[in-house]
PyMOL commands that place a pseudoatom at each C-alpha (Angstrom):
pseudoatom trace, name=CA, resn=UNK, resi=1, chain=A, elem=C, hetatm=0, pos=[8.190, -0.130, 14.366]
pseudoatom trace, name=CA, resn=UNK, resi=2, chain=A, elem=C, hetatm=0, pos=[5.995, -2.354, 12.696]
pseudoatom trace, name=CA, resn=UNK, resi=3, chain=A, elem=C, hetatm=0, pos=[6.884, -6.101, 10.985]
pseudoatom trace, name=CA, resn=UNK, resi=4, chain=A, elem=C, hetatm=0, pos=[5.294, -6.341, 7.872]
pseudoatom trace, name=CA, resn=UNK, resi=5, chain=A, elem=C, hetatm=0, pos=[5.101, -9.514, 5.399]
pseudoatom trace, name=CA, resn=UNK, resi=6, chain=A, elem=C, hetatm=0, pos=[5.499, -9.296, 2.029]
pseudoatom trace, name=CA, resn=UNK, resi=7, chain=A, elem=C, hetatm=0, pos=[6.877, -11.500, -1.087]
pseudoatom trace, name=CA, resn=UNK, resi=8, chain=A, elem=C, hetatm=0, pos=[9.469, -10.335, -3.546]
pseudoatom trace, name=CA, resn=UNK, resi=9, chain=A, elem=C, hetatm=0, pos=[10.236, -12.423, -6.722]
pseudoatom trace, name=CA, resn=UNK, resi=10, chain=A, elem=C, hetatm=0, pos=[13.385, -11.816, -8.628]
pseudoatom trace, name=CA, resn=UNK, resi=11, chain=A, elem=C, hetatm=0, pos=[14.972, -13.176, -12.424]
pseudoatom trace, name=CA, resn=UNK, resi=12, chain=A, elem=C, hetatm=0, pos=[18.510, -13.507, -11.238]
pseudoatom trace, name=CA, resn=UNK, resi=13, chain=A, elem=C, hetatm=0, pos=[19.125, -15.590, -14.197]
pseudoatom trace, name=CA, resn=UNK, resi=14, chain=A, elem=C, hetatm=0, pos=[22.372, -13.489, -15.312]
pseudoatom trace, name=CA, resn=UNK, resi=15, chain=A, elem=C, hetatm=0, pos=[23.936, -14.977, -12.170]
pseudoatom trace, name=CA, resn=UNK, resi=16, chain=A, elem=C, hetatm=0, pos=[26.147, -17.809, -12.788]
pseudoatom trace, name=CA, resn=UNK, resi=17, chain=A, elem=C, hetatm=0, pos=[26.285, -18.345, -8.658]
pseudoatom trace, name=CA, resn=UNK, resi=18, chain=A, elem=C, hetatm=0, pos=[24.969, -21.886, -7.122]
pseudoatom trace, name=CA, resn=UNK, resi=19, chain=A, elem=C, hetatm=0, pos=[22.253, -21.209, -5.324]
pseudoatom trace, name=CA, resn=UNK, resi=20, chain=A, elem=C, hetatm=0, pos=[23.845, -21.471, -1.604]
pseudoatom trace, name=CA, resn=UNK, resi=21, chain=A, elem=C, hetatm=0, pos=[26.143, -19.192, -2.851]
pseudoatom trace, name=CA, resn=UNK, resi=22, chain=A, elem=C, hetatm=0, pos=[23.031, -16.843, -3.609]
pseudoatom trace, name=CA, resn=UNK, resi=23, chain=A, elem=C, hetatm=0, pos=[21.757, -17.078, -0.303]
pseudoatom trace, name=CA, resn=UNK, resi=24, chain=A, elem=C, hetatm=0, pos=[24.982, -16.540, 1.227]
pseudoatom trace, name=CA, resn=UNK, resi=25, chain=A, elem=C, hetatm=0, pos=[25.149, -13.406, -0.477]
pseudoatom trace, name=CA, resn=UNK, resi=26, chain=A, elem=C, hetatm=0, pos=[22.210, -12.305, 0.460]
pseudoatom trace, name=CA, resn=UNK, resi=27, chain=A, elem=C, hetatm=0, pos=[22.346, -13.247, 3.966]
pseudoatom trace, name=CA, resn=UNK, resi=28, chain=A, elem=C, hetatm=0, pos=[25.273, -10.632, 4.362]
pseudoatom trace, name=CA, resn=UNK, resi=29, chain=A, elem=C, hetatm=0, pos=[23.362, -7.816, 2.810]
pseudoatom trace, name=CA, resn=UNK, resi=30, chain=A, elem=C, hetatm=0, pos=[20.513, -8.095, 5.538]
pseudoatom trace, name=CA, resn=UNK, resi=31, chain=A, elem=C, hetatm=0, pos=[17.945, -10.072, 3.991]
pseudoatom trace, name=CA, resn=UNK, resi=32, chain=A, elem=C, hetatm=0, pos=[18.247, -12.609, 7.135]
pseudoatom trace, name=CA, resn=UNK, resi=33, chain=A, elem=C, hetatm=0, pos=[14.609, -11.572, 8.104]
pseudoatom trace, name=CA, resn=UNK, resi=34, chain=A, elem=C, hetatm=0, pos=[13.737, -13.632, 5.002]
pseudoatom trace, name=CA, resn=UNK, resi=35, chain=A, elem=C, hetatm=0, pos=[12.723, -17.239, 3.669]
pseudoatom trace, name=CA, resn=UNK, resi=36, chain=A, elem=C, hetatm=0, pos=[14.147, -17.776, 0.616]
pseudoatom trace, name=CA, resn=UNK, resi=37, chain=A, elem=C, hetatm=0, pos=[13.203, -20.121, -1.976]
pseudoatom trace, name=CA, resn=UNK, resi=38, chain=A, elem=C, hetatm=0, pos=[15.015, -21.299, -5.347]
pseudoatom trace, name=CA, resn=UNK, resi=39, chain=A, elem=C, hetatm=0, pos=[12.603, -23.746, -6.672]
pseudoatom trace, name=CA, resn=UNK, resi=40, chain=A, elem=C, hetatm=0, pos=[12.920, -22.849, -9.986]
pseudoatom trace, name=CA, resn=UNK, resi=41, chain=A, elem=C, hetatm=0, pos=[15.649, -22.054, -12.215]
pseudoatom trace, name=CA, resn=UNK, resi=42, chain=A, elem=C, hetatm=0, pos=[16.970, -18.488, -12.962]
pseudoatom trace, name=CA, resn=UNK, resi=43, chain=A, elem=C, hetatm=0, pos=[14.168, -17.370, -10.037]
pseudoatom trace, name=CA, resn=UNK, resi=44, chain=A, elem=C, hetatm=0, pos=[14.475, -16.235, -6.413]
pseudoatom trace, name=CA, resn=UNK, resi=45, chain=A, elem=C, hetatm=0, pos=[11.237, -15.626, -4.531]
pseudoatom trace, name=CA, resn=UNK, resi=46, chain=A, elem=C, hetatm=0, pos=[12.000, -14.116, -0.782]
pseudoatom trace, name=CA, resn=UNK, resi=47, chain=A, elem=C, hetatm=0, pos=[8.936, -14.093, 1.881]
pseudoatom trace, name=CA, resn=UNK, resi=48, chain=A, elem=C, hetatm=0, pos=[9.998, -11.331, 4.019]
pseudoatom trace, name=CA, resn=UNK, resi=49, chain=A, elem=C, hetatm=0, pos=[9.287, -10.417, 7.474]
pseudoatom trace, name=CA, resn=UNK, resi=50, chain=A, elem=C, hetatm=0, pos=[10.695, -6.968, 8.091]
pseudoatom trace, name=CA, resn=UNK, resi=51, chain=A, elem=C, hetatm=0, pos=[10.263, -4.028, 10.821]
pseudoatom trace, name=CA, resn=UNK, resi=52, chain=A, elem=C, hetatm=0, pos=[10.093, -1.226, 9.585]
pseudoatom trace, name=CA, resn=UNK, resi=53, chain=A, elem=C, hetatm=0, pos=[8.577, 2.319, 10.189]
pseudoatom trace, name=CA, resn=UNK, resi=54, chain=A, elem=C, hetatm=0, pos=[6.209, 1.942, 7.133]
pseudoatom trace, name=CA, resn=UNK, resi=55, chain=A, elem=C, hetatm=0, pos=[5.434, -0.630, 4.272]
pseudoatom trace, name=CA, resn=UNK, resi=56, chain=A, elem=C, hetatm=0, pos=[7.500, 1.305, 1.831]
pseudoatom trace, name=CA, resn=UNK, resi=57, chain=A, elem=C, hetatm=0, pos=[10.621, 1.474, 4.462]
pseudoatom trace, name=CA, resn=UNK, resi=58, chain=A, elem=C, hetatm=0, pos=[9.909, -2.359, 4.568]
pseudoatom trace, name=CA, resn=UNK, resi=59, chain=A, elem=C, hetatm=0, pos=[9.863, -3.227, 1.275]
pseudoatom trace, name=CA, resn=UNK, resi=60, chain=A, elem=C, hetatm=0, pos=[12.127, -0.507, -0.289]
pseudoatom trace, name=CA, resn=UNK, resi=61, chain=A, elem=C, hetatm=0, pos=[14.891, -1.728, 2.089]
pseudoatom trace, name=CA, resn=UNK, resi=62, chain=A, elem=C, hetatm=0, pos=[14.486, -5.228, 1.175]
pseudoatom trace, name=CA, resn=UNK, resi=63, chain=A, elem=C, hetatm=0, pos=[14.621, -4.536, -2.533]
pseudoatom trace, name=CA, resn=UNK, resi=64, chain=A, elem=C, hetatm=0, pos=[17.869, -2.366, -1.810]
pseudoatom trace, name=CA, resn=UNK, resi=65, chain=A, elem=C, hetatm=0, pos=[19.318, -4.986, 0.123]
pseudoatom trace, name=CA, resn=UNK, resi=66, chain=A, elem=C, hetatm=0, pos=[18.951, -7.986, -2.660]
pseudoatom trace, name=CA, resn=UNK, resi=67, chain=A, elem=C, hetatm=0, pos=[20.176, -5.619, -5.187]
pseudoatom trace, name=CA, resn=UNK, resi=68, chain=A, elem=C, hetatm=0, pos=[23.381, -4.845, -3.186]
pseudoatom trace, name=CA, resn=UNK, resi=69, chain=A, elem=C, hetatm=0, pos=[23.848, -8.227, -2.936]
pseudoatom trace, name=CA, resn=UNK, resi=70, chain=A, elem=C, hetatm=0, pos=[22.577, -8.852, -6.640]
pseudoatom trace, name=CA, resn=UNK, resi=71, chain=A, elem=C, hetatm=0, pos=[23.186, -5.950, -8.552]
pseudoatom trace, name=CA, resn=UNK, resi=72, chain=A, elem=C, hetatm=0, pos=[21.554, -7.868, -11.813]
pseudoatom trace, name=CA, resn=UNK, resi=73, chain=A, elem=C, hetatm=0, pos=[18.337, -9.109, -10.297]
pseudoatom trace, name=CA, resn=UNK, resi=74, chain=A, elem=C, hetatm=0, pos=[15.128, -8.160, -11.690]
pseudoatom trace, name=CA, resn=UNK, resi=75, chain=A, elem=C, hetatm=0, pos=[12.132, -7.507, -9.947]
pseudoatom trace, name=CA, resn=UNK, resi=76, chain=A, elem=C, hetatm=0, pos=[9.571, -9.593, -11.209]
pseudoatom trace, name=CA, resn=UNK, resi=77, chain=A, elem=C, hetatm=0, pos=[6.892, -9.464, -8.483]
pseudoatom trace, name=CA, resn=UNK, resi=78, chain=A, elem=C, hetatm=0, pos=[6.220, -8.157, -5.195]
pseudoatom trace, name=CA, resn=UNK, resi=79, chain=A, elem=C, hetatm=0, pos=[3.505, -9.215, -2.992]
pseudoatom trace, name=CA, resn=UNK, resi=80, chain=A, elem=C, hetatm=0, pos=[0.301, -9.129, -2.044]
pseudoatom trace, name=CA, resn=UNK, resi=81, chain=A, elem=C, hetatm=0, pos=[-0.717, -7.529, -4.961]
pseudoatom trace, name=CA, resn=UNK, resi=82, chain=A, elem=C, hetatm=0, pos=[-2.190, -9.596, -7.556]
pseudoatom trace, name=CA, resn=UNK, resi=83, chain=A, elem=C, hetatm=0, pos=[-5.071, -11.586, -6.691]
pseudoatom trace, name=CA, resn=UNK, resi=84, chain=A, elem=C, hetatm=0, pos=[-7.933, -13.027, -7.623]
pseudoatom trace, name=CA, resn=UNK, resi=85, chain=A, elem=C, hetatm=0, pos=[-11.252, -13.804, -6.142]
pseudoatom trace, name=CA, resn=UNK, resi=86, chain=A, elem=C, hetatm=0, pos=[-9.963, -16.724, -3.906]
pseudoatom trace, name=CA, resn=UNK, resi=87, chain=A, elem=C, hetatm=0, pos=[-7.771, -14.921, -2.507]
pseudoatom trace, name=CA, resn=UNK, resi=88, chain=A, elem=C, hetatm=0, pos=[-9.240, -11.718, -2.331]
pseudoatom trace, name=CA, resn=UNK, resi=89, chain=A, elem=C, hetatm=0, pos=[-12.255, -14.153, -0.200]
pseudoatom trace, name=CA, resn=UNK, resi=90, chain=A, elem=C, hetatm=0, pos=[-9.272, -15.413, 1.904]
pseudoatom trace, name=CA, resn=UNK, resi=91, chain=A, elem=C, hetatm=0, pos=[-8.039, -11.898, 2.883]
pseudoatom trace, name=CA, resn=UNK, resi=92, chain=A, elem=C, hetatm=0, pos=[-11.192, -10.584, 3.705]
pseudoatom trace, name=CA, resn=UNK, resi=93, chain=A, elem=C, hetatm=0, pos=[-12.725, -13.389, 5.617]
pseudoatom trace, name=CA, resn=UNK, resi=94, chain=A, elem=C, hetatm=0, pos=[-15.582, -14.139, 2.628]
pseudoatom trace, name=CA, resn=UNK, resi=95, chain=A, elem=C, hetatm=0, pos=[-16.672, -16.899, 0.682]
pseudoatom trace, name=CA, resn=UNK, resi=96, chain=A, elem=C, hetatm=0, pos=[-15.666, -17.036, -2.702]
pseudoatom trace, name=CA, resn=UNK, resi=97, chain=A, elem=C, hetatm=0, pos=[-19.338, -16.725, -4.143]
pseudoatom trace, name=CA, resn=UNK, resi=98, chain=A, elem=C, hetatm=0, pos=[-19.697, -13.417, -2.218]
pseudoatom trace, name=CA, resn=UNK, resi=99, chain=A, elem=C, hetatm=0, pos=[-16.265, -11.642, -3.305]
pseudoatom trace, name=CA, resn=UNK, resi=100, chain=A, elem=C, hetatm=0, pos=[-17.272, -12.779, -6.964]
pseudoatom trace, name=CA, resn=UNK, resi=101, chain=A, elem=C, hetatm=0, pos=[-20.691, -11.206, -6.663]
pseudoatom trace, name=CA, resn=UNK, resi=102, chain=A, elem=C, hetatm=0, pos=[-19.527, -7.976, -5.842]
pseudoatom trace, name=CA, resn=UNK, resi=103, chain=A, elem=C, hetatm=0, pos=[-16.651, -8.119, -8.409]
pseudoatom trace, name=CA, resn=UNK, resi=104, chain=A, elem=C, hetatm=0, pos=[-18.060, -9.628, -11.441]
pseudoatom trace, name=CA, resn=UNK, resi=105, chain=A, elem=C, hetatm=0, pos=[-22.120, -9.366, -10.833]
pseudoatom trace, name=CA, resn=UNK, resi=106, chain=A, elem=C, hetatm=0, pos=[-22.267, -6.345, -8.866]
pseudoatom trace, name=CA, resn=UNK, resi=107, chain=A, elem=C, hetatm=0, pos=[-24.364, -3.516, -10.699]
pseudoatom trace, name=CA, resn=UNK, resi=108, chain=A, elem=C, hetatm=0, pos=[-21.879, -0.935, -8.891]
pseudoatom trace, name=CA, resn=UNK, resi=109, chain=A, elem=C, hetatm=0, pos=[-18.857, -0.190, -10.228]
pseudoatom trace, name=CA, resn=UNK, resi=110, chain=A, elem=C, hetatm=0, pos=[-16.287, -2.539, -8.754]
pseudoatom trace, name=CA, resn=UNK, resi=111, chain=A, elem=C, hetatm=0, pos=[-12.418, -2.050, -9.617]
pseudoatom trace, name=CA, resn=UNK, resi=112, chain=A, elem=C, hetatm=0, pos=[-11.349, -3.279, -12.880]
pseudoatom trace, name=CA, resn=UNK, resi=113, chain=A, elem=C, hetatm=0, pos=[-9.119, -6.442, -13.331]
pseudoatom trace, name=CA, resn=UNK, resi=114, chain=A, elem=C, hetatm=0, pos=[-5.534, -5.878, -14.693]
pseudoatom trace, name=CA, resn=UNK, resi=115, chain=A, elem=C, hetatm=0, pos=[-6.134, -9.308, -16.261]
pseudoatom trace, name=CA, resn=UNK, resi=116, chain=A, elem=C, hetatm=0, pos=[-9.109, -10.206, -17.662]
pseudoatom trace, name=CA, resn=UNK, resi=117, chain=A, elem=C, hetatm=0, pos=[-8.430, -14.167, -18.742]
pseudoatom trace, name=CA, resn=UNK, resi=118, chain=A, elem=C, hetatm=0, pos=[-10.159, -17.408, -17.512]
pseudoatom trace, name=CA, resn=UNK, resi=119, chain=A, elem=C, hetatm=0, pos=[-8.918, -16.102, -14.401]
pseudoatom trace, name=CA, resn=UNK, resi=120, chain=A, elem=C, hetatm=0, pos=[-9.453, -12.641, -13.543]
pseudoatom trace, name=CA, resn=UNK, resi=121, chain=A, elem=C, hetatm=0, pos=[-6.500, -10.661, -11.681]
pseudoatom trace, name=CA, resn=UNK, resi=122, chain=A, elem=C, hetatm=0, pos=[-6.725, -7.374, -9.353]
pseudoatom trace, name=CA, resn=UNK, resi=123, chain=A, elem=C, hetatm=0, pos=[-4.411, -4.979, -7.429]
pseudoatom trace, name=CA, resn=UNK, resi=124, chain=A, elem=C, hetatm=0, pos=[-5.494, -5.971, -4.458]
pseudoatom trace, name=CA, resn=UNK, resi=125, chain=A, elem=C, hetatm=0, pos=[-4.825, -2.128, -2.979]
pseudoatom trace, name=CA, resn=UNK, resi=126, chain=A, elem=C, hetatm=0, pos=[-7.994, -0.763, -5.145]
pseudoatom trace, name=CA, resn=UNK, resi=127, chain=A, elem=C, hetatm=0, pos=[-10.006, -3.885, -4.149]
pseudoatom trace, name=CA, resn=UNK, resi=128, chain=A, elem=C, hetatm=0, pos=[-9.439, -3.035, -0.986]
pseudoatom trace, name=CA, resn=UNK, resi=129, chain=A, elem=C, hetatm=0, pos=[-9.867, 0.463, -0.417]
pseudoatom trace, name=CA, resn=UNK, resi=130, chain=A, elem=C, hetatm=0, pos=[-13.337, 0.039, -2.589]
pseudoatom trace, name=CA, resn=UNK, resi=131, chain=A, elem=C, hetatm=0, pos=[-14.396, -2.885, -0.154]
pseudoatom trace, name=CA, resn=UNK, resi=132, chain=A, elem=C, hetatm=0, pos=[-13.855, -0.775, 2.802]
pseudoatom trace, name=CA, resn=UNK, resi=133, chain=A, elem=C, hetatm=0, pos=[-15.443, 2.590, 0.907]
pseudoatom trace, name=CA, resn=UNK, resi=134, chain=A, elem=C, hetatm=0, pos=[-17.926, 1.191, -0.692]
pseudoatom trace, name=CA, resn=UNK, resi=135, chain=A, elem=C, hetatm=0, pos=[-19.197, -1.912, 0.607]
pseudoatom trace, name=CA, resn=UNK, resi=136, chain=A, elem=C, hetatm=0, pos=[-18.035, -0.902, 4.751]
pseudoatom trace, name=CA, resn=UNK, resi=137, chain=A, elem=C, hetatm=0, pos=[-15.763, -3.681, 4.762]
pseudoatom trace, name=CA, resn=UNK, resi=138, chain=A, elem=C, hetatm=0, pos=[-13.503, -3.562, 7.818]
pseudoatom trace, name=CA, resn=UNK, resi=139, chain=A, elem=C, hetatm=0, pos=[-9.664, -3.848, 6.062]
pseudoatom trace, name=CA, resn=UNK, resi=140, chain=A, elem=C, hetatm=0, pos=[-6.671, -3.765, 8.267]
pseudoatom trace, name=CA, resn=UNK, resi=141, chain=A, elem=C, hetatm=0, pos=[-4.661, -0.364, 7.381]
pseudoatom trace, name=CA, resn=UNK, resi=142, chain=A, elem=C, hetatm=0, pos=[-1.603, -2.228, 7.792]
pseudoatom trace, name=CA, resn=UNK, resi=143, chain=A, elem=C, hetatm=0, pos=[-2.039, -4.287, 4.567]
pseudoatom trace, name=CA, resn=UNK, resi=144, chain=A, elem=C, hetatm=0, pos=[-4.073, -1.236, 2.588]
pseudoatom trace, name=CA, resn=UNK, resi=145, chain=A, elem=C, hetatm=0, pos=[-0.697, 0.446, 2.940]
pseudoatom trace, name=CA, resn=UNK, resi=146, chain=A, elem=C, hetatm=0, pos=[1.488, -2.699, 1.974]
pseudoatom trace, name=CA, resn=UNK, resi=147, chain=A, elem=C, hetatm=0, pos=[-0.536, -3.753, -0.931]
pseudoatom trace, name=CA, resn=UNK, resi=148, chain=A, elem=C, hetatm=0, pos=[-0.435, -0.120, -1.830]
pseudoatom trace, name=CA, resn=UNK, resi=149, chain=A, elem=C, hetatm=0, pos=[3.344, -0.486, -1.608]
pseudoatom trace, name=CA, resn=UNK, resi=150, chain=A, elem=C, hetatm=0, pos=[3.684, -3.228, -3.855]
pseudoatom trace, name=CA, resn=UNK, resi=151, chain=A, elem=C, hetatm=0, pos=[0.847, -2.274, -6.324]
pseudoatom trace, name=CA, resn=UNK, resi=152, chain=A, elem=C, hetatm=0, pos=[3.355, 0.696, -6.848]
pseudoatom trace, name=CA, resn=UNK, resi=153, chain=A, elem=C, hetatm=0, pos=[6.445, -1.659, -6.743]
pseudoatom trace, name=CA, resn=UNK, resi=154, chain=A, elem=C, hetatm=0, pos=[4.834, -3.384, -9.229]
pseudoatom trace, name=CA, resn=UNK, resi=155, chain=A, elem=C, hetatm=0, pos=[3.372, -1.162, -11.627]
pseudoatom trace, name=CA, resn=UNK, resi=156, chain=A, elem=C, hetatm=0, pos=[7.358, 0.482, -11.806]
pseudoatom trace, name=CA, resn=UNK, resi=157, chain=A, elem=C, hetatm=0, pos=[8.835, -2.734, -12.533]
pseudoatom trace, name=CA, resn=UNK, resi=158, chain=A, elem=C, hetatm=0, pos=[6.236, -3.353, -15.575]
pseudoatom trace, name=CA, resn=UNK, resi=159, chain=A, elem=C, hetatm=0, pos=[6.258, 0.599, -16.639]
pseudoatom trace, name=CA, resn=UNK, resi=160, chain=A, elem=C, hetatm=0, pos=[10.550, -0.318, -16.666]
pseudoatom trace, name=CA, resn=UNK, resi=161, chain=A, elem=C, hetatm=0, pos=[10.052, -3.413, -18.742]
pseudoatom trace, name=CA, resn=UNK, resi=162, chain=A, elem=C, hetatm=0, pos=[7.574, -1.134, -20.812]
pseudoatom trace, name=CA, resn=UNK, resi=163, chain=A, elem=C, hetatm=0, pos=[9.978, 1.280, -21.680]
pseudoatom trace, name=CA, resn=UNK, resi=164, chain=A, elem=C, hetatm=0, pos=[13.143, -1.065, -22.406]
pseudoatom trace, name=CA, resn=UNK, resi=165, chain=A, elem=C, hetatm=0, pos=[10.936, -2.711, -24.938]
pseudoatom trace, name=CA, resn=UNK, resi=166, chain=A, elem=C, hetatm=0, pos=[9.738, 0.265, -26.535]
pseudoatom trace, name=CA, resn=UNK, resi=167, chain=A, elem=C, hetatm=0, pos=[12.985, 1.233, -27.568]
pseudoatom trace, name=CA, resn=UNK, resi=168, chain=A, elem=C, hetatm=0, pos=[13.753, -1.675, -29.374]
pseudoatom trace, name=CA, resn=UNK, resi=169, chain=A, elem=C, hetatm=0, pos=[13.322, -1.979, -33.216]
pseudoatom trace, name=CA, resn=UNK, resi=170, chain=A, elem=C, hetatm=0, pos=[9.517, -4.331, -33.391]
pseudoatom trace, name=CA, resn=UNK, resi=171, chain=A, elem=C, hetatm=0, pos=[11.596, -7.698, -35.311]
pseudoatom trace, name=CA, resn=UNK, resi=172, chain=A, elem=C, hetatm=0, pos=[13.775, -7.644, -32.171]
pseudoatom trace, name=CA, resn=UNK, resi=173, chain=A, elem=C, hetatm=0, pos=[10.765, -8.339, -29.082]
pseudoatom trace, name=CA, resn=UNK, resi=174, chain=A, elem=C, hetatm=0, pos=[10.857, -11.250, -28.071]
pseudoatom trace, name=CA, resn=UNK, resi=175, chain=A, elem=C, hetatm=0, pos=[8.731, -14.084, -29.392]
for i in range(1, 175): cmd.bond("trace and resi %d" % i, "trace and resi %d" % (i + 1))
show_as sticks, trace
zoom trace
């Protein structure tokens, strides 16, 4: 067994529940292995600590759990997964400058951001495995697999929200 740490962010707006009575709840479905904060309204972020046998037992289990306990919560984001240079720099144990140059100024092909805005966003999984591939980075297996894990999570929850939406009649998305 292995204790991995990972963030989950939920819309549990459809719950009419005070928060303490949230927590409660989800305190007796097992997710008393995580910190749980309610700073803003209709959202529930959890910062999880689990052991597990693998990242996807970890995180798979803690998604089941808040969803026995919240049946209508929506995943909105699980974590580490997008990042951008700062924290890709953090992770790796680089400056800023250095992560940027191989991302953005790099004549090698570097992974391409899911967001390309005054701020530029990456999986971090890709980012990783072509640091340690191509540029013999040493990166911890441990969190290869979990970002993996939630990269995947992730990229369900969006293909999910994708496909709801693309069902609807186009004067009905929202604005």
């Amino acid at each position: 067994m292995k204790e991995y740490e990972f963030t989950l962010r939920f819309d549990v707006s459809s719950h009419e529940e005070q928060p303490a009575e949230l927590i409660d709840k989800l305190g007796e479905q097992g997710c008393d292995d995580a910190t749980i904060g309610i700073g803003i309204p209709g959202r529930l972020g959890m910062m999880f600590s689990r052991e597990a046998e693998s990242a996807e037992d970890a995180v798979l289990s803690a998604v089941r759990d808040v969803r026995s306990a919240l049946p209508d919560a929506v995943l909105v984001e699980a974590a580490p997964d997008y990042v951008g240079i700062s924290e890709i720099a953090e992770i790796v144990g680089k400056s800023r400058q250095n992560i940027r140059k191989l991302l953005i100024a790099c004549k090698s092909p570097a992974p391409t951001p899911v967001h390309e805005g005054s701020v530029p966003l990456w999986h971090l999984a890709p980012v990783l495995v072509w640091l340690r591939d191509k540029k013999r980075y040493s990166i911890e297996e441990d969190l290869l697999e979990l970002a993996g894990t939630t990269m995947r999570l992730n990229v369900a929850a969006n293909e999910a929200v994708l496909g709801r939406l693309a069902t609807r009649e186009p004067r009905s998305l929202p604005a």
